[in-house]
C-alpha positions as CSV (number, residue, x, y, z in Angstrom):
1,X,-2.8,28.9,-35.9
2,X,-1.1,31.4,-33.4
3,X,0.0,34.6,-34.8
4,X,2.1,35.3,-30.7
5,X,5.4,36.9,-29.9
6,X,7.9,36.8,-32.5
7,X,10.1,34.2,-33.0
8,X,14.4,34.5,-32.1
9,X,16.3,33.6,-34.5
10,X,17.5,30.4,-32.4
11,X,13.9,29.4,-32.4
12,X,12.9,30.3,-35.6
13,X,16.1,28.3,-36.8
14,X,14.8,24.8,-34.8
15,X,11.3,25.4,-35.2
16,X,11.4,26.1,-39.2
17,X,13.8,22.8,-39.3
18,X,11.4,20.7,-38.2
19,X,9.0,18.3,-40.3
20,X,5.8,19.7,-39.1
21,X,6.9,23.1,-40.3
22,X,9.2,22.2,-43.4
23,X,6.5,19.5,-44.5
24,X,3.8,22.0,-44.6
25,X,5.7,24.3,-46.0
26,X,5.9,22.4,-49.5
27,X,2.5,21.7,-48.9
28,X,1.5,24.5,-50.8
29,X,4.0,23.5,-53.9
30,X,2.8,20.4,-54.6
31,X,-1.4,21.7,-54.6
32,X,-0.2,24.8,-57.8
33,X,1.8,22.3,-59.5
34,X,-0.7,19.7,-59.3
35,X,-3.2,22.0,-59.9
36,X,-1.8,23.8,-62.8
37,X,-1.2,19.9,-64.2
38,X,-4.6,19.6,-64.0
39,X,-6.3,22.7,-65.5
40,X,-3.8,23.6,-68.0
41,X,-1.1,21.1,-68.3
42,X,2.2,22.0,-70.3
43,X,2.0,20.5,-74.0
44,X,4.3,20.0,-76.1
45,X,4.5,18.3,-80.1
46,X,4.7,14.9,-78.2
47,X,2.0,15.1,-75.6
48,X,1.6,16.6,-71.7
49,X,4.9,17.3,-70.2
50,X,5.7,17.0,-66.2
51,X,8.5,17.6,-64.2
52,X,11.2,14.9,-65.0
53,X,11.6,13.5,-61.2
54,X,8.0,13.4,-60.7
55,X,7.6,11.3,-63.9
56,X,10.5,8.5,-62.4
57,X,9.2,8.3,-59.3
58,X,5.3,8.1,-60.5
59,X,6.8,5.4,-63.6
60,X,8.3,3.7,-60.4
61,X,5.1,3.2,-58.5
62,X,3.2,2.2,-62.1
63,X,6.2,-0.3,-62.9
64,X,5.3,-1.6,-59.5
65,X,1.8,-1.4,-59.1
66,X,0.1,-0.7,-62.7
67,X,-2.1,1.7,-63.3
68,X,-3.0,2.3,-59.8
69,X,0.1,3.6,-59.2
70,X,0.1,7.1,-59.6
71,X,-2.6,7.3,-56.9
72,X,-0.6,5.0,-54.9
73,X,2.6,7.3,-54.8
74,X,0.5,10.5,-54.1
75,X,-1.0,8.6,-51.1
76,X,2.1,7.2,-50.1
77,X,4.0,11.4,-50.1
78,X,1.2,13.0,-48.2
79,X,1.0,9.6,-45.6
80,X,4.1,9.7,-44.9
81,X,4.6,13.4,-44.1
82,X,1.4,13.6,-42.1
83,X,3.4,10.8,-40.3
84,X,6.3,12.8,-39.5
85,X,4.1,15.9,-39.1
86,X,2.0,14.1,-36.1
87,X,5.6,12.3,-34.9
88,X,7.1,16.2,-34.7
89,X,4.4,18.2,-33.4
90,X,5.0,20.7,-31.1
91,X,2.6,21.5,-28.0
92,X,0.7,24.4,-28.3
93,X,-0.9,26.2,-32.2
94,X,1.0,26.8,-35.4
95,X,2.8,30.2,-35.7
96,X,2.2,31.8,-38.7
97,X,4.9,34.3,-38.5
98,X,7.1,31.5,-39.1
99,X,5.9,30.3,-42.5
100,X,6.0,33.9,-43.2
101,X,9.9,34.0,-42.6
102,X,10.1,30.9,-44.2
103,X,8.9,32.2,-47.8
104,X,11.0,35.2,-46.7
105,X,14.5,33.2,-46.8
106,X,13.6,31.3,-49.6
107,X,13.3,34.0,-51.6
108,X,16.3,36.0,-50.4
109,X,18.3,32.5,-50.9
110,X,16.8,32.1,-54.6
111,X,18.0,35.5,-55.3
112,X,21.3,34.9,-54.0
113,X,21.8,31.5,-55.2
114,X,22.7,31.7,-58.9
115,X,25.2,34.1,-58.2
116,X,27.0,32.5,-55.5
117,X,26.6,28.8,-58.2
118,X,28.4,31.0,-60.9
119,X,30.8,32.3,-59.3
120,X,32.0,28.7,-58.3
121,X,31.4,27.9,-61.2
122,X,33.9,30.3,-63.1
123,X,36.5,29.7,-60.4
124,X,36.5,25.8,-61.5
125,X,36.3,26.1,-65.3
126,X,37.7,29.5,-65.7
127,X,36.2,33.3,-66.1
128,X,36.2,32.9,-69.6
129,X,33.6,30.0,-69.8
130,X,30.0,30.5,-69.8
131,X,27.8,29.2,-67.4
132,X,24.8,28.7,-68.9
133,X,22.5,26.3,-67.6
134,X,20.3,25.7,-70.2
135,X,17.4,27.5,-72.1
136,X,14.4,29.6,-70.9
137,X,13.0,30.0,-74.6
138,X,9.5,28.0,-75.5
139,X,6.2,27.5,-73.4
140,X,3.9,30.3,-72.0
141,X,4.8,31.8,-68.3
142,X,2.4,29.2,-66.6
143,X,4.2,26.2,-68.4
144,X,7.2,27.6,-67.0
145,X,6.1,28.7,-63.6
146,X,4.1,25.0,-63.7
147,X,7.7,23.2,-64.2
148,X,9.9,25.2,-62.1
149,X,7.3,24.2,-58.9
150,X,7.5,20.8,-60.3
151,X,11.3,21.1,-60.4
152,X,11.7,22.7,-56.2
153,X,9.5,20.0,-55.2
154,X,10.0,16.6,-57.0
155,X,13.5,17.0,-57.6
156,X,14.5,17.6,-54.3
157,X,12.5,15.2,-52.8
158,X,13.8,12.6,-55.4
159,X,17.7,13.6,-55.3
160,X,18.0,15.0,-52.2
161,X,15.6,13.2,-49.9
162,X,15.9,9.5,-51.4
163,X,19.1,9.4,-53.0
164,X,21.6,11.6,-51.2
165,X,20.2,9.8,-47.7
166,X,19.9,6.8,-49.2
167,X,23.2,6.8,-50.3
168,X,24.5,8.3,-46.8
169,X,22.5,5.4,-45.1
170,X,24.2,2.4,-47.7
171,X,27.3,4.2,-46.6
172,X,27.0,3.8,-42.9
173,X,25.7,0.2,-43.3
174,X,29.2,-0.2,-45.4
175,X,31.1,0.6,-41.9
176,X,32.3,4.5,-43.5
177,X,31.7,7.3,-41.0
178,X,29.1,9.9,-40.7
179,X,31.2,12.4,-42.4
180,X,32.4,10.2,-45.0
181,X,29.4,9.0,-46.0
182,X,27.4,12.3,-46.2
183,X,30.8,14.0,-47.9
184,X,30.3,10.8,-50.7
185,X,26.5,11.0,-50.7
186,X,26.7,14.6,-51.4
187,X,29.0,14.4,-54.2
188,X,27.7,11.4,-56.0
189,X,24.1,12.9,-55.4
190,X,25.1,16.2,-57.4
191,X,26.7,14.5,-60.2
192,X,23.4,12.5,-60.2
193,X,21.3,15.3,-60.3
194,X,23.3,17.5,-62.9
195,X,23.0,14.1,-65.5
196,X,19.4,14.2,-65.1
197,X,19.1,17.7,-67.1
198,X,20.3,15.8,-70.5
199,X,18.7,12.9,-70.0
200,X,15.3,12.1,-72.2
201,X,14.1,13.7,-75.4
202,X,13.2,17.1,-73.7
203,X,16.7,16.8,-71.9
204,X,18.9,20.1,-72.3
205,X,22.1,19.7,-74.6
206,X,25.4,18.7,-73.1
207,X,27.8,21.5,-72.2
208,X,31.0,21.2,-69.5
209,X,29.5,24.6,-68.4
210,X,26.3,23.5,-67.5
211,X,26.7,20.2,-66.4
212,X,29.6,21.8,-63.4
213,X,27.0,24.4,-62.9
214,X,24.5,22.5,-61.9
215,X,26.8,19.8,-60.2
216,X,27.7,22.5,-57.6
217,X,23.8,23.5,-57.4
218,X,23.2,19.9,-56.1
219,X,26.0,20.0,-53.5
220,X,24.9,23.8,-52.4
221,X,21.2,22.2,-52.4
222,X,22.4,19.3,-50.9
223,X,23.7,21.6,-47.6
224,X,20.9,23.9,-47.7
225,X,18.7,20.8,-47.2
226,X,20.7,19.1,-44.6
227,X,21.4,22.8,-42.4
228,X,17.6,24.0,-43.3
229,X,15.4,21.3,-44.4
230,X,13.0,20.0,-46.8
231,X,10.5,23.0,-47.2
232,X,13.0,25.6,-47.4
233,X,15.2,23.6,-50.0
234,X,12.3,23.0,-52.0
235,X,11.2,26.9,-52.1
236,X,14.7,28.0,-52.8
237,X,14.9,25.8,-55.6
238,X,11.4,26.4,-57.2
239,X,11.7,30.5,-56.7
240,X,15.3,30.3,-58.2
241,X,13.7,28.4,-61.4
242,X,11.1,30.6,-61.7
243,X,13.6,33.3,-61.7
244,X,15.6,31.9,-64.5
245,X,12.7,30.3,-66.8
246,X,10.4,34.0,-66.6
């Protein structure tokens, strides 16, 4: 890795877009959730809990492949970024001052994030209404920390990388235009992805407050991911949930 001249902004924009960097970027997200999975997994009355996207797509590969399949989506994730990491190398090292800046914007758009969402939020429903998204109480720290990684990575890689795109894609294939079909992908994605919170017997209880909250977290997420990519989307999302679960 090269630790050279600093990045400008234009560069550090391109360069911190790309899947080389915004692929190894999340790197580090799915090793502590995995990890923590392993060593101290989060309990509950009704057995080990994981991150709700992470279970669909893992039940997906099982469904399809039986007990191998766990292994099989694992291998399938890290094959298919090392892919797109060797398609969109760059000549010449790593920068390390650009992962740096990386974990820097995350955490300043984490920080910034729930209070641009609410405020969105009470303009649509009204300043009167609450926008609660849910409950922080139960589980020790680590379960939290250990679900709000889970939550950055999984469910942006499940709602934002194969459903808003695949949508946008089904879209195009339709005959809609670019525009059209990301405006349509990004809308149906969100509702999507604000659903998901009550879904299950661990699922948070239904609220109008909530569920518009965290409809215009999925579009906000949906842009972040399209104007900064995967890595920093999935950062943003994980610090902001560790934020509100600690």
């Amino acid at each position: 890795m090269s630790t050279g001249a600093r990045d400008t902004p234009r560069r550090y924009w391109q360069r911190s877009r790309s899947h080389r960097y915004s692929l190894l970027f999340a790197l580090p997200l799915l090793l502590a959730y995995e990890f923590f999975e392993a060593v101290a997994p989060v309990q509950t009355a009704g057995g080990v809990v994981r991150n709700g996207a992470d279970v669909l797509l893992t039940d997906l590969f099982i469904w399809m492949l039986g007990p191998r399949g766990p292994l099989a989506f694992m291998a399938v994730v890290i094959g298919f970024s090392l892919w797109l990491i060797r398609r969109d190398r760059e000549a010449g090292p790593l920068r390390v001052p650009t992962f740096a800046m990386m974990l820097a914007e995350s955490a300043v758009l984490a920080m910034t994030f729930g209070l641009v969402v609410g405020v969105l939020t009470m303009r649509v429903l009204g300043p009167l209404r609450s926008a609660s998204i849910g409950s922080a109480d139960g589980g020790t720290a680590l379960a939290r920390i250990t679900l709000s990684l889970g939550a950055g990575l999984y469910e942006e890689l499940l709602f934002r990388v194969v459903i808003v795109s695949a949508l946008a894609t089904g879209l195009r294939f339709l005959g809609f235009g670019k525009m059209v079909s990301g405006a349509v992908a990004t809308v149906v994605g969100a509702l999507v992805f604000s659903a998901f919170h009550y879904v299950g017997p661990l699922g948070d209880s239904l609220t109008l407050e909530s569920f518009v909250f965290r409809a215009i977290a999925g579009v906000a997420f949906s842009a972040l991911y399209l104007t900064r990519g995967f890595g920093i989307t999935a950062w943003t999302h994980a610090l902001y949930d560790v934020a509100v679960m600690i």
